[in-house]
N, C-alpha and C positions, 0 to 999 in steps of 0.2 A: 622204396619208400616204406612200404610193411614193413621191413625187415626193421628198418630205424626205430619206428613208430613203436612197435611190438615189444623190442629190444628199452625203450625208454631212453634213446638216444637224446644231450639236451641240447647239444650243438652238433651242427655239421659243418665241418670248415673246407673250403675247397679253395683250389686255386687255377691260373691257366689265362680266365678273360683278365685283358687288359684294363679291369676295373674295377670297383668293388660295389659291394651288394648285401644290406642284410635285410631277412624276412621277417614278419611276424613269424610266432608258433604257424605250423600251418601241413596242412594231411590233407590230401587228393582236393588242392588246391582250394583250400576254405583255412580261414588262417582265424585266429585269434587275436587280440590287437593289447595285448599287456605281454609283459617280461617279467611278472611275479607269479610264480606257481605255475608255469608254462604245464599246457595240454598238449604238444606237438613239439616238433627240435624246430629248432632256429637253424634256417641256412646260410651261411655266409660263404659271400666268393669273395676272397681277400687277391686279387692279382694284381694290385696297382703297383707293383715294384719298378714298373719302367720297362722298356726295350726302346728302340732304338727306331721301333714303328709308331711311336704315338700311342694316344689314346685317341679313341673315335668318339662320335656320338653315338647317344643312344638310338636304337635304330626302334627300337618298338616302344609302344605307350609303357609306364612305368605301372604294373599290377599290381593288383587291391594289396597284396601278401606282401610287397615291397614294403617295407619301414626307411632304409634309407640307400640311397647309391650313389655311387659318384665317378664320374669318368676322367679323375687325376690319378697322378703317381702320387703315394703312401706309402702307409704301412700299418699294418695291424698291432694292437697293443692288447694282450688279456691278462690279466693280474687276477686269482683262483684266491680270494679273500681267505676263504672257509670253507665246510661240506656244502654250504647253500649258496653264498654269492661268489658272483665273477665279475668284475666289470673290464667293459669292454672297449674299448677306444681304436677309432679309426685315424690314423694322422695327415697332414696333406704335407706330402713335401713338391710341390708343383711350380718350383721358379719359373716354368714358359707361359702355365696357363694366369696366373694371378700374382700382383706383387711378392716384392721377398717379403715382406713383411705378414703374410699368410705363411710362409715359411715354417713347418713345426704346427701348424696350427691343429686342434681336435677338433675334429668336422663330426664326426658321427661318437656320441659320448651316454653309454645304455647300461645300467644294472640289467644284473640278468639273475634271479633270484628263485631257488629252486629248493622248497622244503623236501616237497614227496618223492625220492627216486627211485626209479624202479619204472617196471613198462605203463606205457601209456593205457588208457581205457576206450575202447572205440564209443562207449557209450557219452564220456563226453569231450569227445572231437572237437577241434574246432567248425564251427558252425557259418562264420561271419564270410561274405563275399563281396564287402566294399569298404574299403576302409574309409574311414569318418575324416572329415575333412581336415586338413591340417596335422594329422597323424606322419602322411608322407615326406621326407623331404629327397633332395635331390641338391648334389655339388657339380654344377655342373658347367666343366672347361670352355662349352659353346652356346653358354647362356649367357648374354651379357651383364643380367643382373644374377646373382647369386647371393645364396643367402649368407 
């Protein structure tokens, strides 16, 4: 995480879980809650491509640093505008868990806007350890209501 941080990394993209997941900015788990002029990288686990296993529930509460997740098969979409924006879209492709008609749909849809690049400052870290209400959202295959 130093290393990232140090480095001025602005995203982390990962993959593997069977789901996806993006954070706020966020260093030794204190996050920031905007996506203009990020203080910390953004982590995202993009692994909702499908297998053959399903997707599960989540199994733990969804944390303050969490911005959005979702436990359907997608796909990640980033389009690199300029030096400063990226936006970033998450897609659902989940014929079992929700009609076709969510088919294609952009469930998670974020500018991600970065003037300053170069390494982060530890002096202003992100600080915040609860995100504010209605910040977080959640797609989720074993929730009956979804947003």
């Amino acid at each position: 995480e130093d290393i990232l941080f140090d480095a001025g990394v602005d995203i982390v993209m990962n993959g593997h879980v069977h789901n996806y997941e993006r954070a706020w900015p966020v260093y030794k788990e204190k996050a920031t809650y905007s996506t203009t002029d990020m203080n910390a990288p953004i982590y995202v686990v993009s692994g909702a491509g499908g297998c053959h296993e399903t997707a599960s529930a989540f199994e733990a509460p969804e944390p303050h640093w969490s911005a959005f997740r979702s436990n359907t098969y997608g796909y990640s979409r980033m389009t690199v505008h300029n030096a400063t924006h990226v936006h970033w879209e998450q897609v659902s492709t989940d014929p079992l868990a929700f009609p076709m008609s969510e088919y294609g749909k952009v469930i998670d849809d974020v500018w991600l806007v970065q003037h300053n690049h170069g390494p982060f400052k530890r002096t202003s870290a992100p600080q915040g350890t609860a995100c504010p209400a209605g910040l977080a959202k959640t797609h989720d295959r074993f929730t009956p209501e979804y947003p």
